[in-house]
C-alpha positions as CSV (number, residue, x, y, z in Angstrom):
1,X,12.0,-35.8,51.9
2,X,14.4,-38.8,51.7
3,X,16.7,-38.4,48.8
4,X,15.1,-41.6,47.1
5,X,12.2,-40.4,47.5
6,X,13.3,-36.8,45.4
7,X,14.9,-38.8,43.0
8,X,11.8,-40.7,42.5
9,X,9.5,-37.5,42.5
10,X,12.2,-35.5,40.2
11,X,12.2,-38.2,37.6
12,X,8.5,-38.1,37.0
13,X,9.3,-34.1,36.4
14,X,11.5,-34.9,33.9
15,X,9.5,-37.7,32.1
16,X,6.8,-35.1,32.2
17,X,8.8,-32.3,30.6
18,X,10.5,-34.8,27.8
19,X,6.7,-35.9,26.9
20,X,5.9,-32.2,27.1
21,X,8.2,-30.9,24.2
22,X,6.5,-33.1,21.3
23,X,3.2,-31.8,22.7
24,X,4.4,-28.3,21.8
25,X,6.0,-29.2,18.9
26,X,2.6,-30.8,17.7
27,X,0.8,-27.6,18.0
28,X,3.0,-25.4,16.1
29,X,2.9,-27.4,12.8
30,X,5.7,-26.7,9.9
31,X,3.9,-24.3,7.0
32,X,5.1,-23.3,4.1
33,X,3.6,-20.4,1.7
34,X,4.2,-18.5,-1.2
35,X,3.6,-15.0,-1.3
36,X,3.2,-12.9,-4.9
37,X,4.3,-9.5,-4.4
38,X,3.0,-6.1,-7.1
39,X,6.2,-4.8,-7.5
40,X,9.6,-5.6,-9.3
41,X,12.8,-6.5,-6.9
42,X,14.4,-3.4,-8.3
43,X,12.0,-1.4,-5.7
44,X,13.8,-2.4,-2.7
45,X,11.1,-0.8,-0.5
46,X,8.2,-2.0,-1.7
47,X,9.9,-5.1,-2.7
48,X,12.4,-4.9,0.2
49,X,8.7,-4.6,3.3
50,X,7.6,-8.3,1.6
51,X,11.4,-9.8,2.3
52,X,11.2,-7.9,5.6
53,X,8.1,-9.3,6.6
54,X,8.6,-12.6,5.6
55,X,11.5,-12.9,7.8
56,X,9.4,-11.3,10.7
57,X,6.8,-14.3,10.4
58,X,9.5,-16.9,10.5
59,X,11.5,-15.3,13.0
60,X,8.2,-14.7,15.4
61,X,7.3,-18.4,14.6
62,X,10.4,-19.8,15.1
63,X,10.7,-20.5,11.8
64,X,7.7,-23.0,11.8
65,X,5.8,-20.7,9.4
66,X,8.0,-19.8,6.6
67,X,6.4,-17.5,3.7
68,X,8.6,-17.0,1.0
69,X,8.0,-13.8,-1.2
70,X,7.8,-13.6,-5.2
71,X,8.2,-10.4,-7.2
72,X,6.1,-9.0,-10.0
73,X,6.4,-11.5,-13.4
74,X,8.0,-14.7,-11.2
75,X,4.3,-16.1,-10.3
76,X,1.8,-14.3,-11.9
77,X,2.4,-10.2,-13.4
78,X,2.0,-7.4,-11.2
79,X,-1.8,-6.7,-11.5
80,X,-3.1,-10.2,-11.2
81,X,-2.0,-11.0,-7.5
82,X,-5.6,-10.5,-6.3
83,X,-6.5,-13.0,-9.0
84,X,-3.8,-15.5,-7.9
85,X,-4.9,-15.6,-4.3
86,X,-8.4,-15.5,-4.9
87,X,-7.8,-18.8,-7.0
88,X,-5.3,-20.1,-5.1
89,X,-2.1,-20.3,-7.3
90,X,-0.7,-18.9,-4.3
91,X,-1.2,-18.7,-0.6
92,X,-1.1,-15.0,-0.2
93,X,-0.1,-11.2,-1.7
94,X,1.3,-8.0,-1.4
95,X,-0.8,-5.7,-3.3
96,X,-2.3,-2.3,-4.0
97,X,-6.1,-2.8,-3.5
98,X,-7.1,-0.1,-5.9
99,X,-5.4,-1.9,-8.5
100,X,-8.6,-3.8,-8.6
101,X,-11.0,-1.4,-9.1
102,X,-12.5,-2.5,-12.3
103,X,-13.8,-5.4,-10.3
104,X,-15.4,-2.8,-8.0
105,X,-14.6,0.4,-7.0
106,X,-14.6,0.4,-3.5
107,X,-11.2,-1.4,-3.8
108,X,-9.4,2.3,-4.2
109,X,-10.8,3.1,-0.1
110,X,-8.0,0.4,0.4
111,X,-4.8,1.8,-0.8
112,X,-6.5,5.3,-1.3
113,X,-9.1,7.5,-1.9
114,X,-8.5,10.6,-4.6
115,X,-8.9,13.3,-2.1
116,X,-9.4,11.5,0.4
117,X,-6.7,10.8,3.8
118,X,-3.3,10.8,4.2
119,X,-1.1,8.7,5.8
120,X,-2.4,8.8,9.6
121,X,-5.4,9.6,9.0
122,X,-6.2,6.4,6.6
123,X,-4.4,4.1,9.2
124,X,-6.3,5.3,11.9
125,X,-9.6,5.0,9.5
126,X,-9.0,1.5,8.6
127,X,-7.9,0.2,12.2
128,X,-10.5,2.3,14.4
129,X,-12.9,3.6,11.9
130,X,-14.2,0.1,10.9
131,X,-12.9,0.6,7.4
132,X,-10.9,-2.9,7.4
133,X,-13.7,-5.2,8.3
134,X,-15.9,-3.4,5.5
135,X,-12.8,-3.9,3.0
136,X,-12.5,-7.5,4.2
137,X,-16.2,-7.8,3.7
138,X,-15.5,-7.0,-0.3
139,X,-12.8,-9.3,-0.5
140,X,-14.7,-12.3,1.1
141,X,-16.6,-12.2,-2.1
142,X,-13.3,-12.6,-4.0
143,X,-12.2,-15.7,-1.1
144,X,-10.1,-13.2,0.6
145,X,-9.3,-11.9,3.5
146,X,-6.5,-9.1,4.0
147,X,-4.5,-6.9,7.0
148,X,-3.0,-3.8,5.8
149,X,0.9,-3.1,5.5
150,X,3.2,-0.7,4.2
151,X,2.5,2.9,3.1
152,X,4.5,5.1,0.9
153,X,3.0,8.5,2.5
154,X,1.9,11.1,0.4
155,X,2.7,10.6,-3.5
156,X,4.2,12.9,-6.1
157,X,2.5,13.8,-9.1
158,X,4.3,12.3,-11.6
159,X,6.8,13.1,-14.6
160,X,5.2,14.8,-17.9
161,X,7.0,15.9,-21.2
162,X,5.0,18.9,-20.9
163,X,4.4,21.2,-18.5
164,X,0.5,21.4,-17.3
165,X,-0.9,24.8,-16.9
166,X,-4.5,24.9,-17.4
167,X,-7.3,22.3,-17.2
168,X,-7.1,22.4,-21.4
169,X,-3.0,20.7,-21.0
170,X,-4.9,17.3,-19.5
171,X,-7.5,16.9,-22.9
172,X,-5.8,13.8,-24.7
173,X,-3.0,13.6,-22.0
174,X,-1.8,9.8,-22.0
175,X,-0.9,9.0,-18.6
176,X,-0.4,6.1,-16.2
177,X,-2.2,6.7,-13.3
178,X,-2.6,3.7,-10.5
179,X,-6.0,2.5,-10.1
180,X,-9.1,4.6,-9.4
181,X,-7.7,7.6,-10.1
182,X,-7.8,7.5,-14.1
183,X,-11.7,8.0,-13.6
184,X,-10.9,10.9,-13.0
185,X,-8.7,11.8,-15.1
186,X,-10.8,10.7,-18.1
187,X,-13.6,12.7,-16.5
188,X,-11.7,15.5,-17.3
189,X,-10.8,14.9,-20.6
190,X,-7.6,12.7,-20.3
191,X,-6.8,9.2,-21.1
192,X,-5.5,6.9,-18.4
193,X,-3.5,4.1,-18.3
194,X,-2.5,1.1,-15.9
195,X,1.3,0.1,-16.6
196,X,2.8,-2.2,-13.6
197,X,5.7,-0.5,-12.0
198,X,8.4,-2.4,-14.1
199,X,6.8,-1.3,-17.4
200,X,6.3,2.2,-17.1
201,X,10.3,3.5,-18.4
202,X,10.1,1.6,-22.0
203,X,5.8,3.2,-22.5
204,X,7.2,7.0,-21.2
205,X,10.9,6.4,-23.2
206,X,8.3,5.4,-26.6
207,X,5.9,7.9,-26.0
208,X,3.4,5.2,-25.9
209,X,2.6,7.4,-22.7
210,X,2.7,11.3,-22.3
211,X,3.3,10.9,-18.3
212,X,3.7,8.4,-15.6
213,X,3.2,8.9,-12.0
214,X,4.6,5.8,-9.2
215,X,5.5,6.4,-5.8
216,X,7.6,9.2,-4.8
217,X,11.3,10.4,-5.5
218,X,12.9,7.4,-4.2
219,X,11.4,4.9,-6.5
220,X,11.1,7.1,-9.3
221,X,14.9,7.7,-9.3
222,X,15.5,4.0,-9.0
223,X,13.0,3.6,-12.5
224,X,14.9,6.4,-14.3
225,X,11.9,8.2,-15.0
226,X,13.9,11.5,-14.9
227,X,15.5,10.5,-18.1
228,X,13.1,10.5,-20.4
229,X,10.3,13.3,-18.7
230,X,11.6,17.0,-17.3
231,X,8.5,17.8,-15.6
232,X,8.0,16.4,-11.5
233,X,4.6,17.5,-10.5
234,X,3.3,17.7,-7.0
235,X,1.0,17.4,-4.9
236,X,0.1,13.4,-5.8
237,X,-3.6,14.7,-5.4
238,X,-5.2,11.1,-5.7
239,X,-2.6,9.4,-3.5
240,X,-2.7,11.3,0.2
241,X,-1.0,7.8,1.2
242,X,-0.6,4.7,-0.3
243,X,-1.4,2.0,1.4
244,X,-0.6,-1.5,0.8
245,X,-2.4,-4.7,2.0
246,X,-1.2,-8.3,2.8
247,X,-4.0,-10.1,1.1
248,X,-4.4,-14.0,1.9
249,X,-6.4,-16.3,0.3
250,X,-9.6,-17.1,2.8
251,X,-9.8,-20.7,3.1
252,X,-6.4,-21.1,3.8
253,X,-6.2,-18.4,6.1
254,X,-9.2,-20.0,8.1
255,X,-6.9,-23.1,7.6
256,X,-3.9,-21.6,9.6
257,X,-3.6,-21.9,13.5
258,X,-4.4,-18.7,15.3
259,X,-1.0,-18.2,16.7
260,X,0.2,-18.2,12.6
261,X,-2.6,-15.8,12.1
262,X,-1.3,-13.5,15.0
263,X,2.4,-14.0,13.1
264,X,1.1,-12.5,10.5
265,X,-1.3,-9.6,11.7
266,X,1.7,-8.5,13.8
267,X,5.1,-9.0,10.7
268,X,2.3,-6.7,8.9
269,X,2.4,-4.1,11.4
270,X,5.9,-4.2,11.7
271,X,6.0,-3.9,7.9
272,X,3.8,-1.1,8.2
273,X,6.6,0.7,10.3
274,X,9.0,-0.5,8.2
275,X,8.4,0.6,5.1
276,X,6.6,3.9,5.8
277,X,9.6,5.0,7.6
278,X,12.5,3.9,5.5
279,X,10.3,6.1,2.9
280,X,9.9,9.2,4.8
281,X,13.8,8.7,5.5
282,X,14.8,8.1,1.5
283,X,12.8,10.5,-0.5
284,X,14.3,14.0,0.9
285,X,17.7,13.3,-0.5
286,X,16.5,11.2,-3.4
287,X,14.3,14.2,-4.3
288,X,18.0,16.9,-4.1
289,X,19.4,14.3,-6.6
290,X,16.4,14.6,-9.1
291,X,17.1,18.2,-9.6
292,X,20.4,17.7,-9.8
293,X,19.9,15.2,-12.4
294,X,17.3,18.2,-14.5
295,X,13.9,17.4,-13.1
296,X,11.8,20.3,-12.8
297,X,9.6,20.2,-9.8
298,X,6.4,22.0,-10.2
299,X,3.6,22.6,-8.2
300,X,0.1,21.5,-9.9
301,X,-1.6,24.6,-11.2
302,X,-4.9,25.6,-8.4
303,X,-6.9,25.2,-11.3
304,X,-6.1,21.6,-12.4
305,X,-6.5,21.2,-8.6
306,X,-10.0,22.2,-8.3
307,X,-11.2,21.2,-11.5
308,X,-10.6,17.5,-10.5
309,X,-11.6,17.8,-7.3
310,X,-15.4,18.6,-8.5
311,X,-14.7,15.6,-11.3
312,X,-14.1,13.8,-8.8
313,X,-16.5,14.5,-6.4
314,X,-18.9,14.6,-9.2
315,X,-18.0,11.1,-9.5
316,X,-18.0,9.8,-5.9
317,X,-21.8,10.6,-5.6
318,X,-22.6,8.9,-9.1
319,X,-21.1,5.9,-7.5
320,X,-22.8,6.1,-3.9
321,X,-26.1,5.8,-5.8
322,X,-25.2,2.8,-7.8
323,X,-22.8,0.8,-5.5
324,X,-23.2,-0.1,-1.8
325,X,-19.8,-1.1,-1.1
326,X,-18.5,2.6,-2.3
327,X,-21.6,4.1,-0.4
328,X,-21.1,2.4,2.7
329,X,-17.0,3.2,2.9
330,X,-17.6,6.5,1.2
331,X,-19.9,8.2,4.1
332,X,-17.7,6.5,6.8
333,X,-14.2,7.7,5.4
334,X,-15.9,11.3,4.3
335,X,-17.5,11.6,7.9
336,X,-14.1,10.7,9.4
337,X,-12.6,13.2,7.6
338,X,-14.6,16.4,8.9
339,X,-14.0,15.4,11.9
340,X,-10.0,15.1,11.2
341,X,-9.1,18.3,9.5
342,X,-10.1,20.8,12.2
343,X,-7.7,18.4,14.7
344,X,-4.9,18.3,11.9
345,X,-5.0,21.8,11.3
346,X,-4.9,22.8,14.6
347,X,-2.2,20.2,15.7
348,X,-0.2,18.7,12.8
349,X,-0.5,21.8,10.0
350,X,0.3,24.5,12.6
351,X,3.4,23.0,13.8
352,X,4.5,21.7,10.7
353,X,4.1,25.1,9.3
354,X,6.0,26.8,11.8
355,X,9.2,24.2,11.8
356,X,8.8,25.5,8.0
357,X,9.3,28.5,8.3
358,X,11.6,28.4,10.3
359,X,14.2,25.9,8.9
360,X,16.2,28.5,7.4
361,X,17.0,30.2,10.4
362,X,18.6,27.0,11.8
């Protein structure tokens, strides 16, 4: 080829790449969201997975899609970001699901089920054991759609001015419990009650509450609770994990170019990582400098364990009778489940068990 003649064919290449750029530009449009988040900035977990994945979706995006996050009280409070996206005061939240049960109970199979999975196993539910597309199906009838995101793991049981010894110590018991699980508890005689994360110190310092549960050491050390309750109870029976959900308003979702939508399904995963992670790294130490600081850590009596076990149970199959949505995720989770536990016990528990024992001889 003549050298005019490359010139020639080598500056319609170049035209074509020059008219090629706006073209790409065009079809990643600049979009800008706001994102209301459960929990106050002093949680720099839970808090700290909604700055984390906002900077994953900008950063994956180019920073063509840029979501900035909100914490509890700047937007809307705590327990009202399900209400904010549905209406559309905002784009999109970061939220406990179960929070939400009084609009119907089969919100608590999305963060978690008393009794129910813990942290793998409800992950591995939601993603293979189509328990996502039936909790997206609930939440189109509030214009929602969701894709879940951080986990704390397995929860403590909470702080109590008193210890708990018998089934008798929970009659009258004031005590904030997170979502579904005050059913329970008021099935067996206590009184529950929902405090967002930021207000649960000044009700337990009062004694407007007898005991608080949250998350785990970590978080609880951050809120102080160890100041004004001795007693740390464990196992977090109604939280095997707890499982958070970036929840976006529908029609705006639908409104967002696939490769947005992609941005997010993928920060949330991420997130997922993220936060369950930095937990499972945090809480050991957090939990030495707890009884340092006077908590007393106390195993729930196996009495208080299997009395509200049958409550609740008693409870789950009231609610399969009266409400599909809980029927329907109920029988997929429990039939999930039986097939789990043999596997777990024979993998996970016996290895786990063994490291156990051991660890002292290390």
């Amino acid at each position: 080829m003549k050298r005019r003649e490359f010139l020639k064919v080598g500056g319609i290449g170049l035209a074509a790449s020059t008219v090629a750029a706006p073209a790409i530009a065009q079809s990643a449009p600049e979009v800008k969201w706001r994102l209301a988040a459960s929990w106050p900035k002093a949680l720099d977990t839970l808090y700290g997975g909604c700055e984390y994945f906002c900077k994953r979706v900008a950063e994956v995006t180019d920073n063509r899609f840029q979501i900035q996050s909100f914490a509890a009280g700047e937007i809307v409070p705590g327990l009202q970001v399900l209400d904010a996206v549905s209406n559309g005061t905002v784009e999109m939240g970061n939220t406990a699901l179960y929070y939400y049960w009084g609009k119907n109970p089969a919100f608590t199979f999305g963060t978690a089920l008393p009794f129910g999975l813990d942290t793998r196993q409800h992950i591995s539910w939601l993603l293979w054991g189509d328990g996502q597309s039936m909790i997206n199906s609930l939440l189109k009838d509030f214009n929602c759609t969701s894709v879940p995101t951080g986990s704390t793991g397995a929860q403590m049981g909470g702080w109590f001015r008193k210890e708990i010894k018998t089934m008798e110590d929970l009659k009258g018991l004031k005590f904030r419990v997170g979502g579904f699980a005050g059913n329970i508890i008021a099935k067996v005689g206590g009184v529950p009650q929902q405090i967002a994360g930021g207000d649960i110190y000044p009700a337990l310092e009062k004694g407007t509450i007898d005991a608080a549960e949250w998350v785990g050491p970590y978080d609880d050390e951050k809120l102080g609770f160890v100041k004004v309750a001795k007693y740390y109870y464990y196992p977090g029976w109604w939280e095997g994990t707890g499982q958070g959900h970036n929840v976006m308003n529908l029609e705006k979702w639908n409104a967002l170019p696939k490769s947005y939508q992609a941005a997010i399904e993928t920060a949330s995963r991420d997130t997922f990582t993220w936060v369950t992670g930095k937990y499972d790294y945090v809480n050991p130490p957090a939990l030495k400098r707890l009884i340092v600081a006077g908590a007393l850590l106390r195993p729930f009596p196996q009495e208080v364990l299997e009395g509200c076990y049958a409550a609740a149970n008693q409870l789950y199959a009231e609610l399969s009778a009266s409400n599909s949505h809980f029927n329907k995720m109920y029988s997929s989770l429990t039939a999930y489940r039986n097939e789990s536990l043999p596997w777990m016990q024979v993998a996970e528990l016996s290895f786990d068990s063994f490291m156990m024992r051991m660890r002292t001889r290390t």
